[in-house]
N, C-alpha and C positions, 0 to 999 in steps of 0.2 A: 437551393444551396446544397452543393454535394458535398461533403465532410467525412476522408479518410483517419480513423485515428489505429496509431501503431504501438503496439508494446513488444518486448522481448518474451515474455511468457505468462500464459495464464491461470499461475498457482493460488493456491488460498490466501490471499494477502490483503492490505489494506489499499494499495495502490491498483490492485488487479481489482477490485471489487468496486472501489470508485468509477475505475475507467468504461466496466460495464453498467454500471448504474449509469453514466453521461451517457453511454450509447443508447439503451434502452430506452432513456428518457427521452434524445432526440428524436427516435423513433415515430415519437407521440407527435412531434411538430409537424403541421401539415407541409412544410415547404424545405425540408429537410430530406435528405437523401444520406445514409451513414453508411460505413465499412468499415470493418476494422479488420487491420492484421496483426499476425503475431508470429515469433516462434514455436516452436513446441514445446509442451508443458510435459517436463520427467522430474522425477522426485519425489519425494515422502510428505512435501508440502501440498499434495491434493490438487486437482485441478477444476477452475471455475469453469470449462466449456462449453460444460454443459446448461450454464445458464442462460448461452445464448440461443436458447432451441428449446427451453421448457416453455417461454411465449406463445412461440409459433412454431409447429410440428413442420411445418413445411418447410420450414429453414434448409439449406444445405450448407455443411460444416464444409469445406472446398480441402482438401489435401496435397500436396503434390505425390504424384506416385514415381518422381524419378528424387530420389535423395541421394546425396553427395556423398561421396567416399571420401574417407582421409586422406587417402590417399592422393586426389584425383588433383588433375592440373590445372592451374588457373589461367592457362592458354588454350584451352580445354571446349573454343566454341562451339561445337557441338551439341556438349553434354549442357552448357548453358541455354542456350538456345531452348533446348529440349526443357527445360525444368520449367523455363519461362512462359513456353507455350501450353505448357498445364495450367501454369498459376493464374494464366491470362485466359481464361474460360470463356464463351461468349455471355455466358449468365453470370453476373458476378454477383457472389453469398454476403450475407452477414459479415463472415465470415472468413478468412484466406489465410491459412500456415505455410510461414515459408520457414525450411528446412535447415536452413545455412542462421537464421536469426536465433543464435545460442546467448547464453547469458554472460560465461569466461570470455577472455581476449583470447582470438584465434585467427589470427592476422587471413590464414586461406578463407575461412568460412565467414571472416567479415567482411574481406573484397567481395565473393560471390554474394553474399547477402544483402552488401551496395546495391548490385547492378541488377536482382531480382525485385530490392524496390523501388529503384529507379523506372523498371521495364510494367511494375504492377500500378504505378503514380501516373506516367505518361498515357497507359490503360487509360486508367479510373478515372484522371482528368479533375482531379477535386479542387474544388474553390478554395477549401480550407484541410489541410496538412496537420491534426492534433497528437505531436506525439510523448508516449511515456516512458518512464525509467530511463537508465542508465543508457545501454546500450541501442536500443529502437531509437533514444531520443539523438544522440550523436548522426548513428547511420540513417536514422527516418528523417530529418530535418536535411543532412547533405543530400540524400534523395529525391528531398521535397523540390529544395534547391534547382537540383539537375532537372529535374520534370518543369520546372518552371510553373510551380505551384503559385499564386496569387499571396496566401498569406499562410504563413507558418508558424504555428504555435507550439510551445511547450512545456509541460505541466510537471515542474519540481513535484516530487510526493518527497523526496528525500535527498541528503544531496550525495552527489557522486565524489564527493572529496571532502575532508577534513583530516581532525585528528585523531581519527579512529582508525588510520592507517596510514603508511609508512610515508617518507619525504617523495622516493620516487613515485609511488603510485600516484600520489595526490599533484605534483605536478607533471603527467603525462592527461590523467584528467583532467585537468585545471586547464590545459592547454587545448584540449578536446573540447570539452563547454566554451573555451573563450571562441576559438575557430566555430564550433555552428552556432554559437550567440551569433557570429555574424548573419546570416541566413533566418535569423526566427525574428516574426514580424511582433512577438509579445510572448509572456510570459506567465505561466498560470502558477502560483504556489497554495499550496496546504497550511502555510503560517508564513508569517511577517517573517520568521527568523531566516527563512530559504532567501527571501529578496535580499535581506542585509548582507550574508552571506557571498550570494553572489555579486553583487554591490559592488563590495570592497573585492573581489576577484576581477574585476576590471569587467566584469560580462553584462552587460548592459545598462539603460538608462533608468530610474525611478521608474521614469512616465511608462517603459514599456511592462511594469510588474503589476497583478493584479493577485489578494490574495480571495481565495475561494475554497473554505472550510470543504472537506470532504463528506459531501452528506450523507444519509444514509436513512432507512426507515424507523423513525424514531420509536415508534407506539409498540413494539413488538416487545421492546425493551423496557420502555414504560409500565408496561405491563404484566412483567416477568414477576412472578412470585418464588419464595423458599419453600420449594417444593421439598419435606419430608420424603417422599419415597425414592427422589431423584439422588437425593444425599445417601437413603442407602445402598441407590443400587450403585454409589461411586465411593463406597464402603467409608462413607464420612459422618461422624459423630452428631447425631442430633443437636446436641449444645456446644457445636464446632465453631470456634471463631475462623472463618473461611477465608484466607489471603487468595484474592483469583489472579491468574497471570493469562494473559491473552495471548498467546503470539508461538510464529513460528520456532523450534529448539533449532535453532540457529544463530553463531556468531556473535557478538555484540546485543541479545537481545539484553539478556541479562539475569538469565535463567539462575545460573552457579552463583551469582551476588545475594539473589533472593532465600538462596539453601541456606546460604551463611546465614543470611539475617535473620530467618526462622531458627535455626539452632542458637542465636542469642537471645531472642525473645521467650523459646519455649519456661525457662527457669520463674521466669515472674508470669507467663501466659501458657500454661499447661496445656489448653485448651484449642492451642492455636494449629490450625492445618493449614495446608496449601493447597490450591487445588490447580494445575498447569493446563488449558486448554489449546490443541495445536499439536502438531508432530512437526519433524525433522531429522535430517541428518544427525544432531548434537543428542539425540535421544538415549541413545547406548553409554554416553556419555555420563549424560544426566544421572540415570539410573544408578550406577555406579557409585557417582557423587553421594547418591543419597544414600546406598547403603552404607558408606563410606562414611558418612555423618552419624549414621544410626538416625536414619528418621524416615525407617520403612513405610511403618506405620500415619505417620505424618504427612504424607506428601500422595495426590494423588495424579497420574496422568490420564486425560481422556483418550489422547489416539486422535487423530482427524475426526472436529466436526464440520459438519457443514455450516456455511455462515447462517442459513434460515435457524438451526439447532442452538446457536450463541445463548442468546437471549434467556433460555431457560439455566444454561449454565450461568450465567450473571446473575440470574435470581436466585440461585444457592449462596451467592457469594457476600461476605459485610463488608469487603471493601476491597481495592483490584489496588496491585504492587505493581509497578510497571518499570522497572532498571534497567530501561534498554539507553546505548549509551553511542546510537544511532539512528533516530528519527527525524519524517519532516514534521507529522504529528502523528502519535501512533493512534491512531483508531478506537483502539480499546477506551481509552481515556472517554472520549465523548460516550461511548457505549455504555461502560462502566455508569455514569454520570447519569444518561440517559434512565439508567433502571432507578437511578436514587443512590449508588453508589457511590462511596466516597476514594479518593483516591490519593497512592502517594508516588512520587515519580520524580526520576531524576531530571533535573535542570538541563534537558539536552534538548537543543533545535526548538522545536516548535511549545513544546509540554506546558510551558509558563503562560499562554494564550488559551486553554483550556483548565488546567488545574491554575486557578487561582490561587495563589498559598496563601492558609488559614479562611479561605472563605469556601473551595470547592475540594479542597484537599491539599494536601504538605508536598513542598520542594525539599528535596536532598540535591546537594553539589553530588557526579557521577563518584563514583569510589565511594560516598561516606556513607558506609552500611552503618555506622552506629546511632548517627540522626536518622536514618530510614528506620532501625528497630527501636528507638525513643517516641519515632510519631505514630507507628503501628500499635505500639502498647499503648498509648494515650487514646487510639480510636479505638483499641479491642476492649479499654476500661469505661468509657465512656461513650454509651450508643446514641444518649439526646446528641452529643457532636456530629456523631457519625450520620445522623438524620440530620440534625440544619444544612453541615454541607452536602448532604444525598439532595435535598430541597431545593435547593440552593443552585447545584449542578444540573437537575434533571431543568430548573427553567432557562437556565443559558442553554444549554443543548437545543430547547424546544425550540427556541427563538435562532439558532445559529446554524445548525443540523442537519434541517429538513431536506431532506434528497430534491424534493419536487423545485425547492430553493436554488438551490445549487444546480440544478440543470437550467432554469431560464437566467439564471447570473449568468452561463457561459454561455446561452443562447445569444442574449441580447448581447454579450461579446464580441458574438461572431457577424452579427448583424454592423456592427458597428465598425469594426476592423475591414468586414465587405466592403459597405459604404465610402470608407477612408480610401481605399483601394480604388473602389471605382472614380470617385472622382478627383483622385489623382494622376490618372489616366486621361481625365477628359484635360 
């Protein structure tokens, strides 16, 4: 079974880090064959690349060494030609960045990036076509298409439309997702709320959606303790009641919600810090913010950690604030959970299938920062709470979570979707 899967980049994120966990895991399958491509990973959100080469030394990460100019013209066979015959190596890696697969709309650099995975599928020859995010998923599924891929899959982590932005954008995507819904043989989502979602979008059938929690290594987390010295070396109060926030300082996560909400709690909860793990663009931002609140001293940033490094940051923390007010399901949640962690989070996408409300942690509707600093002072006053739902949370994780889980769910997927395929042919 050979299985290409494709993303637009591979930054430190929750949908980047799942999609290497499935690869790596297939890997282990004896009758599996994997590839994965991607765009180029630039940014302050980190890049996972290197994950795919800390396994196996012998890896080769594949680059192209002819990249595209802005300039350059999309009548331009030549230079196409040329780019193609790099990417199409006779040893094909792990691994394959194609140049033209950016993240923004860029109408030149998303034709050529068409027609370089069209040229790298027809290559590869793959059974199965698994592609991620926004962008890979549109132009990897039309490419899938073109190659005349067998079965084409693609994995909601988030959705590419709603009301987190504007009327036009959301119906140029809406109409993007409906056109390669045609083309995709199923549907892989991160929470029920991605299917319903796309449901009522006109994009596919029930029978074609399957949800498939994003799993991850559970026990690291499990296992995380309040490490005193790590608290002071992130210049945080030994008897700190610790709000963690997980995620990238970007957009919509919901970073500037959580400063408010801490400067309403501090008056009744003196004690209360933050602690923000992750970098981003929004950083300069942030910072500002907080001097701007007066809660220098309050608010810590770590800078980019690596995902293996998490885990001890959650074990500093008494419970994780997550106001992002665009997810499919954020990560953090089960993580958080995972250590014993209690959580509160806004009612967006997925969040409600993970935070139970009142048994794994508290739901706020997006906006209402004043029910988010009501349920925060109720766990910073009451730690037996904060431990039943830490308890509580860490065994639904255990049981829903588990990476090794989560890779033969989409194994046996695939096996199945094959099988559909081939004797539909006979």
């Amino acid at each position: 079974m050979r299985v290409t899967h494709i993303i637009t980049r591979l930054v430190v994120g929750g949908a980047q880090e799942n999609t290497i966990a499935t690869v790596l895991g297939l890997r282990g399958k004896p009758d599996v064959t994997v590839q994965l491509i991607s765009g180029p990973t630039t940014g302050p959100e980190g890049s996972l690349e290197h994950r795919l080469t800390e396994r196996d030394q012998t890896l080769n990460v594949q680059r192209s060494t002819q990249d595209t100019q802005a300039n350059a013209s999309s009548n331009n066979p030549s230079m196409l030609n040329a780019e193609c015959s790099t990417l199409n190596a006779p040893h094909n890696p792990l691994l394959t960045i194609v140049p033209t697969l950016v993240r923004p709309v860029h109408p030149l650099k998303d034709f050529l990036a068409l027609q370089h995975l069209t040229r790298l599928l027809k290559d590869q020859k793959p059974d199965i076509v698994h592609t991620h995010s926004g962008k890979a998923g549109i132009l990897g599924r039309i490419a899938a298409a073109r190659a005349k891929v067998p079965v084409i899959i693609h994995h909601i982590h988030g959705p590419s439309f709603g009301p987190f932005q504007g009327n036009m954008a959301n119906t140029v995507f809406t109409a993007a997702e409906r056109y390669a819904g045609k083309f995709t043989t199923h549907f892989l989502c991160s929470a029920n709320a991605m299917t319903r979602l796309y449901l009522a979008s006109g994009i596919g059938e029930p029978e074609n959606y399957t949800r498939v929690f994003s799993g991850f290594q559970v026990e690291p987390f499990a296992a995380a303790t309040n490490d005193p010295l790590l608290r002071d070396n992130l210049s945080i109060p030994r008897d700190a009641f610790v709000i963690g926030k997980i995620a990238r300082l970007f957009p919509l996560k919901g970073h500037s919600d959580l400063l408010s909400v801490l400067k309403r709690i501090l008056p009744e909860c003196p004690q209360a810090h933050v602690l923000c793990v992750g970098d981003g663009s929004l950083r300069p931002h942030l910072e500002a913010r907080v001097r701007e609140l007066d809660l220098t001293n309050k608010v810590t940033f770590t800078g980019l950690v690596p995902p293996a490094e998490v885990p001890r940051y959650v074990g500093v923390m008494d419970c994780l604030a997550h106001l992002s007010e665009r997810e499919g399901l954020a990560r953090a949640l089960p993580q958080a959970l995972a250590a014993g962690k209690p959580v509160v989070t806004y009612d967006c996408d997925g969040a409600r299938e993970v935070c139970l409300d009142s048994k794994t942690g508290f739901l706020a509707r997006p906006g209402h920062e004043s029910l988010v600093a009501e349920r925060l002072l109720l766990l910073a006053h009451d730690p037996k709470l904060r431990t039943e739902f830490g308890q509580r949370g860490q065994s639904f994780v255990r049981a829903n979570f588990d990476v090794e889980q989560m890779v033969d769910t989409i194994y046996r997927l695939y096996e199945a979707l094959t099988a559909r395929h081939t004797s539909q042919r006979l």
